[in-house]
KOLGU-557203 format. One record per residue (C-alpha): residue in three letters; x, y, z. Coordinates in steps of 0.25 Angstrom, whole numbers. Layout:
residues N
<"ALA" <X Y Z>>
...
end
This chain:
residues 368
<"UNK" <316 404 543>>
<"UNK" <317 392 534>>
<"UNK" <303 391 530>>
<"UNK" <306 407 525>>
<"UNK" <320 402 519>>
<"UNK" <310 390 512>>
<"UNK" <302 400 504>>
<"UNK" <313 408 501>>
<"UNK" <319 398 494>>
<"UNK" <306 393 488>>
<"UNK" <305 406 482>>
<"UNK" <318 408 477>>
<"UNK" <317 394 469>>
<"UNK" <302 400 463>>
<"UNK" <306 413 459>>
<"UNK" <320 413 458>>
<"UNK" <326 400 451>>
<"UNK" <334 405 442>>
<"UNK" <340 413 453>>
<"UNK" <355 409 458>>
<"UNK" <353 415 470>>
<"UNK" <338 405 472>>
<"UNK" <346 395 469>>
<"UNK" <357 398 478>>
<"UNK" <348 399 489>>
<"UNK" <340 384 485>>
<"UNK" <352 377 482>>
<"UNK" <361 383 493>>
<"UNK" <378 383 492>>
<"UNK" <383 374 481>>
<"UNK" <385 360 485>>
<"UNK" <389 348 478>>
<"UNK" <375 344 474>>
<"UNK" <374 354 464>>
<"UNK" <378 347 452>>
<"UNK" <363 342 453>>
<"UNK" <358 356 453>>
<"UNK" <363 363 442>>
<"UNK" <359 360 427>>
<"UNK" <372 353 422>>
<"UNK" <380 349 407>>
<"UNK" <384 335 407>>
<"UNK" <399 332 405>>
<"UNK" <399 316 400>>
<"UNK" <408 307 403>>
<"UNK" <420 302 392>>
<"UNK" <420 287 387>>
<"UNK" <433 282 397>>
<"UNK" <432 286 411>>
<"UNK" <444 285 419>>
<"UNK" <445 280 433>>
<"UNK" <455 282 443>>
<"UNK" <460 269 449>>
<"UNK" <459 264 463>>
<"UNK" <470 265 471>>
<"UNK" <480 252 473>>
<"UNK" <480 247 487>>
<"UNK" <495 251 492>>
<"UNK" <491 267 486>>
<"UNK" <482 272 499>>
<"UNK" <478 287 498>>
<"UNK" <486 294 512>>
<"UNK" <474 301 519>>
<"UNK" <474 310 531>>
<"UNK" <470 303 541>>
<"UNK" <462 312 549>>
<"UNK" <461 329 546>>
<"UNK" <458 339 554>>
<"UNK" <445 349 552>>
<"UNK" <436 356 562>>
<"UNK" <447 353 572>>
<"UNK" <443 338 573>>
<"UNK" <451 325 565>>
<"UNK" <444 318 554>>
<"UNK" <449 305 546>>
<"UNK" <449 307 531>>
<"UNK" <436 302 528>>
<"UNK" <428 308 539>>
<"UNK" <434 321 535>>
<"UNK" <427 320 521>>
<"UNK" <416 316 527>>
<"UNK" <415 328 537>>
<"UNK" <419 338 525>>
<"UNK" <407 332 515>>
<"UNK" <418 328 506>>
<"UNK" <409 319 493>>
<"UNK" <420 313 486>>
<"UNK" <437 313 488>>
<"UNK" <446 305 479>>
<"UNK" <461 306 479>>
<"UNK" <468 300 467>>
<"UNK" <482 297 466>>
<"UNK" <487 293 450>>
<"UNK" <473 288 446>>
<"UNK" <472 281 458>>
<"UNK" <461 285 469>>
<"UNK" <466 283 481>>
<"UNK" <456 288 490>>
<"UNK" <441 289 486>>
<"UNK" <430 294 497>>
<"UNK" <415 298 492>>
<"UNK" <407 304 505>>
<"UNK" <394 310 509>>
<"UNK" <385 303 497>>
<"UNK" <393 304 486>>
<"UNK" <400 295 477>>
<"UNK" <410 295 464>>
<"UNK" <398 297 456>>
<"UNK" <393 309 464>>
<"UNK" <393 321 454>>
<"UNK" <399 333 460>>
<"UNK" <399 348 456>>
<"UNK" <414 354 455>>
<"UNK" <414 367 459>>
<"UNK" <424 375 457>>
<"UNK" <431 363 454>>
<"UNK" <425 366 440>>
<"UNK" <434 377 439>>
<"UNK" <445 369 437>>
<"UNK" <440 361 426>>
<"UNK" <434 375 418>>
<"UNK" <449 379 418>>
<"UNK" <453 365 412>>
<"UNK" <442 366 402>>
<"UNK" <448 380 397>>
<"UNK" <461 376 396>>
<"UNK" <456 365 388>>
<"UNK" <449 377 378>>
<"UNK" <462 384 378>>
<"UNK" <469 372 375>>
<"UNK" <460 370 364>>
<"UNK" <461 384 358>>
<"UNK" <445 386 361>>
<"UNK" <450 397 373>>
<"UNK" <463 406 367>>
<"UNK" <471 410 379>>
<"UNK" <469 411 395>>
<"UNK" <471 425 392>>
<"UNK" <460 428 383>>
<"UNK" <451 438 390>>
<"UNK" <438 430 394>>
<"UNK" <428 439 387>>
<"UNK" <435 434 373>>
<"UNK" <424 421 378>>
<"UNK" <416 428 386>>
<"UNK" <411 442 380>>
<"UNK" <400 443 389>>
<"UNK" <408 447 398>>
<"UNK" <408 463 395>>
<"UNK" <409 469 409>>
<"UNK" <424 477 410>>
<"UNK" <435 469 411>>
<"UNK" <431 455 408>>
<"UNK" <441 459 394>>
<"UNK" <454 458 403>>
<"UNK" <450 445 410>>
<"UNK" <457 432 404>>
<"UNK" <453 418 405>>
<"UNK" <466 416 413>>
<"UNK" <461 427 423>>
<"UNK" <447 417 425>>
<"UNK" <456 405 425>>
<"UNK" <465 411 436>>
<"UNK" <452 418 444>>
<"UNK" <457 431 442>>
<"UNK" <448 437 433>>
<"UNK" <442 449 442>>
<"UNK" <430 446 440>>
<"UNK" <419 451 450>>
<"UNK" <413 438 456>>
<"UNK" <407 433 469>>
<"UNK" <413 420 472>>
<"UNK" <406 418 486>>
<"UNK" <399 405 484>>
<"UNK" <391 408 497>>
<"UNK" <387 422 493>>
<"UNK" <372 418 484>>
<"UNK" <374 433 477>>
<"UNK" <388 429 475>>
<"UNK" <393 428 459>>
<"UNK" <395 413 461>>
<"UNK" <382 409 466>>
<"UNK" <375 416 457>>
<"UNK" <385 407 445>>
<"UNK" <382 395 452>>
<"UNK" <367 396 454>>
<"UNK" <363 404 444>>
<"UNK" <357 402 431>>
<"UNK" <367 411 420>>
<"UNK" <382 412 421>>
<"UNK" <382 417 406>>
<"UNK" <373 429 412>>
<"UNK" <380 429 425>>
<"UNK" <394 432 419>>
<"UNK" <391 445 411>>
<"UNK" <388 451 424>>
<"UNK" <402 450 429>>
<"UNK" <411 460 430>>
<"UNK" <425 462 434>>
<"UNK" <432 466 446>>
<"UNK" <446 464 445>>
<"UNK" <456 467 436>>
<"UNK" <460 451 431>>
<"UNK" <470 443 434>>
<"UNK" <474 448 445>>
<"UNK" <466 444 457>>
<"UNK" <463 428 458>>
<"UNK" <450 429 464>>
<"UNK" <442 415 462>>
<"UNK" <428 418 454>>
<"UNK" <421 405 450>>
<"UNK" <415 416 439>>
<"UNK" <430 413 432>>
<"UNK" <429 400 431>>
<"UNK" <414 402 425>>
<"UNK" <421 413 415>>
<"UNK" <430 403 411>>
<"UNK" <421 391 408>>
<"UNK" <413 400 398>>
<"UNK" <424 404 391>>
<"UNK" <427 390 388>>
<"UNK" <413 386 383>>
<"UNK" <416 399 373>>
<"UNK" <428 396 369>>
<"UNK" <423 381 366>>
<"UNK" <411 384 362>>
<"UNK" <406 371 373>>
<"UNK" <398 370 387>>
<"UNK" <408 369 396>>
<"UNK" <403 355 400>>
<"UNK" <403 350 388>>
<"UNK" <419 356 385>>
<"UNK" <421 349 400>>
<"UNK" <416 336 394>>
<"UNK" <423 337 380>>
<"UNK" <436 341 384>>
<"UNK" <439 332 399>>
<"UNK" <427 325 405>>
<"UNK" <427 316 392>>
<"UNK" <442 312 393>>
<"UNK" <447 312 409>>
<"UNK" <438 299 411>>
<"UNK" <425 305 418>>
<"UNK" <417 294 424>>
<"UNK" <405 302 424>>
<"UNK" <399 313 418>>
<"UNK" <399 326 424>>
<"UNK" <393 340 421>>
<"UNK" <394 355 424>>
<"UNK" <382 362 430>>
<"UNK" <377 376 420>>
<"UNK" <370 387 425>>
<"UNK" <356 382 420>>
<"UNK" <352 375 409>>
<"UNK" <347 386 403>>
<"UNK" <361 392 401>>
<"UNK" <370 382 402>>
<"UNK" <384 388 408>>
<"UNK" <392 378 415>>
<"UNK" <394 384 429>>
<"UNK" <409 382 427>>
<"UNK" <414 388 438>>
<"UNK" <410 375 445>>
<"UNK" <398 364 443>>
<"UNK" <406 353 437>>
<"UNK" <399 342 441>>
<"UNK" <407 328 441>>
<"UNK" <411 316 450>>
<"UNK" <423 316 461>>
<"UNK" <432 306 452>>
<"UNK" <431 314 440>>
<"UNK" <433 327 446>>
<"UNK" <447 320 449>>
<"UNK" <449 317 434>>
<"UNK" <450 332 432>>
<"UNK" <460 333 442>>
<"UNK" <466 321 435>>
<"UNK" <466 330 421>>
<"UNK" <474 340 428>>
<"UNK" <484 332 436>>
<"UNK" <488 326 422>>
<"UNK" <490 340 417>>
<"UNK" <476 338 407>>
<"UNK" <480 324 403>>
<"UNK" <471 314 406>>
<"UNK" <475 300 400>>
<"UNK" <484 305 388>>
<"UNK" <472 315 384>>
<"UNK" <477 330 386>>
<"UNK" <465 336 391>>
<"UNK" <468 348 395>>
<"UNK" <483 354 392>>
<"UNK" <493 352 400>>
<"UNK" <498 366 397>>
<"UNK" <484 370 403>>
<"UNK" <483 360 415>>
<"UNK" <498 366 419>>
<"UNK" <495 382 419>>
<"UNK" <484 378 425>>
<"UNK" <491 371 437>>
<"UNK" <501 382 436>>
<"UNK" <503 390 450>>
<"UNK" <516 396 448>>
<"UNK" <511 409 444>>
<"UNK" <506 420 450>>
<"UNK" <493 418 445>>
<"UNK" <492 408 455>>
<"UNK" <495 412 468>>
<"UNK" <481 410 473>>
<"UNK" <486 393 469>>
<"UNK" <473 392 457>>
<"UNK" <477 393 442>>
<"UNK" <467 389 432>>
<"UNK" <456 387 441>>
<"UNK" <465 377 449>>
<"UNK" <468 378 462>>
<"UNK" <481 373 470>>
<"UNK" <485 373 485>>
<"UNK" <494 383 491>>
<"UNK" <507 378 492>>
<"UNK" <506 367 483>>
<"UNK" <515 373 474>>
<"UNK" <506 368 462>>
<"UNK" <507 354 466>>
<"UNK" <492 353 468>>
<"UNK" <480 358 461>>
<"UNK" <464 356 462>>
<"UNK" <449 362 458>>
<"UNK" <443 366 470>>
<"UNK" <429 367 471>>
<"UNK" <417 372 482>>
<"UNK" <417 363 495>>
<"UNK" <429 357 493>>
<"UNK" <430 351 480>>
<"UNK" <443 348 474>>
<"UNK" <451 341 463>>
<"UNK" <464 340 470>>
<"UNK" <477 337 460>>
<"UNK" <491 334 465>>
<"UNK" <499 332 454>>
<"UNK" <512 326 462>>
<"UNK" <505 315 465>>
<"UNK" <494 313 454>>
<"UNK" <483 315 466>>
<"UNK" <470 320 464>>
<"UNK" <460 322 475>>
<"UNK" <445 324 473>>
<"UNK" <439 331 484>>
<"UNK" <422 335 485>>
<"UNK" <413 337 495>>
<"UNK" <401 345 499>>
<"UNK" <410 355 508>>
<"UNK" <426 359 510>>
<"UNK" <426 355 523>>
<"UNK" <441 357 525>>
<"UNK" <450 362 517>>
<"UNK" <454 352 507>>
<"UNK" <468 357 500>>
<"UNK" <475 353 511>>
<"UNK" <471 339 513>>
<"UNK" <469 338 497>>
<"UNK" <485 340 498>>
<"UNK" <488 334 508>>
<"UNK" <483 319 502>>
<"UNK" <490 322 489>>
<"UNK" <502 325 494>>
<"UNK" <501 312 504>>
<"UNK" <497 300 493>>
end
């Protein structure tokens, strides 16, 4: 059987490379190698990094001391190490007071995001319609995006993608190698890929999360700005929240060159934390208004109805938090965890969930 499955495989890479579904089956389910197996556009570093300080002696992060899964106790750190965390950080006013790296990986360990990256393509548009390069959330996307010809893409706003209810028709099943979201991830043209979609739904109705949005929305921007959207990442934050190293977000091929926005930003574990850091400080960072406040806080926003499902702006917040908490959340667990109350942020990456995370996530912020 495997020496069939071998042959298989070997002729799916000969006669099929360009193939998302060959791929699929050569490179298996996302993991967080794959920032080494896409082509990639570089995001440098700015000129003044910024570090987050040690924490003092009397200031001791408050752990759980054991946790419960799979009906046994573990102690903290063999929990991560039982649930193939990478990388967890909490941080408290600048100050880490917990930093753990696990399983082979260290603070320089580049990481791909996710669905974290959704989060950041939301910041990036408010930034455009900060700057007048993107009129109005409620703009009907095909205004950017005439491509888009199928009926009822002319009643579907930016607003509806930014919210995920667009009623787009998408397969979202990460598992499924026919799905939509393979087919996006491993395949070879998005700008192809999304003149083949069509709508089901009447929008803004229905939240129904669609990583297609979030790809929607990143195009948009590089129209409106006339920019790759690595290269509007770098101009308009990664230069100026204190990046101590590169990072870059993976394209469909180099042919092409579409960022695959809907994830695929590929950075290290303490930087990822200076985009929650941006956020908690409503889009200031140092004095800098990077992103508006007026966007950071409709962002943030889960008083309305439009978010009942606890995600606005392609942000997510626990139930039952009352808006107190909000983080980008990406596959096998990832999260950029903020708790504004207490000016803690909490990294957390690994190569599975393991456990479900918000809980604990939550629990430490509202401890420390």
């Amino acid at each position: 059987m495997r020496k069939v499955l071998a042959i298989f495989l070997l002729l799916a890479s000969g006669l099929f490379s360009s193939c998302h579904f060959a791929r699929m089956l050569i490179w298996n389910f996302p993991d967080i190698r794959d920032a080494k197996k896409f082509p990639k556009m570089e995001i440098p570093k700015g000129d003044n990094p910024f570090v987050f300080f040690a924490a003092e002696k009397n200031s001791p992060v408050i752990l759980p001391k054991d946790t419960s899964q799979e009906y046994r106790e573990y102690d903290f750190e063999e929990l991560l190490k039982k649930t193939k965390t990478v990388a967890f950080i909490v941080i408290r006013n600048d100050s880490i007071l917990y930093q753990q790296y696990l399983n082979g990986y260290s603070e320089s360990s580049v990481i791909p995001s996710f669905s974290m990256a959704k989060s950041f393509v939301s910041m990036l548009a408010g930034i455009a319609i900060d700057e007048g390069a993107i009129k109005s959330i409620h703009d009907p996307i095909t205004n950017y995006l005439p491509e888009l010809t199928n009926p009822g893409f002319e009643k579907i706003t930016i607003k509806n993608l930014l919210n995920m209810r667009s009623g787009i028709a998408f397969n979202e099943s990460p598992a499924n190698p026919f799905g939509d979201v393979a087919k996006y991830y491993y395949g070879d043209n998005l700008k192809k890929y999304i003149t083949k979609l069509k709508v089901a739904k009447k929008a803004g109705h229905t939240f129904e999360y669609k990583s297609v949005n979030a790809q929607l929305l990143a195009m948009i921007v590089e129209r409106a700005t006339h920019k790759p959207l690595a290269e509007y990442m770098e101009e308009k934050v990664w230069q100026y929240i204190g990046a101590e190293y590169d990072a870059s977000w993976s394209i469909d091929s180099r042919k092409n060159k579409e960022a695959k926005a809907f994830c695929c930003f590929n950075a290290r574990p303490l930087d990822f934390a200076k985009l929650g850091r941006l956020y908690l400080h409503k889009g200031n960072w140092n004095g800098r208004q990077v992103v508006s406040e007026k966007w950071v806080k409709e962002s943030l926003d889960v008083s309305t109805k439009r978010n009942r499902k606890m995600y606005s702006y392609m942000w997510w917040h626990t139930n039952g938090s009352n808006g107190r908490d909000f983080f980008a959340q990406g596959l096998m667990g990832q999260y950029v965890y903020v708790y504004p109350e207490k000016n803690i942020i909490i990294v957390r990456l690994g190569k599975k969930y393991g456990i479900y995370w918000l809980t604990l996530l939550r629990s430490i912020a509202e401890a420390n």
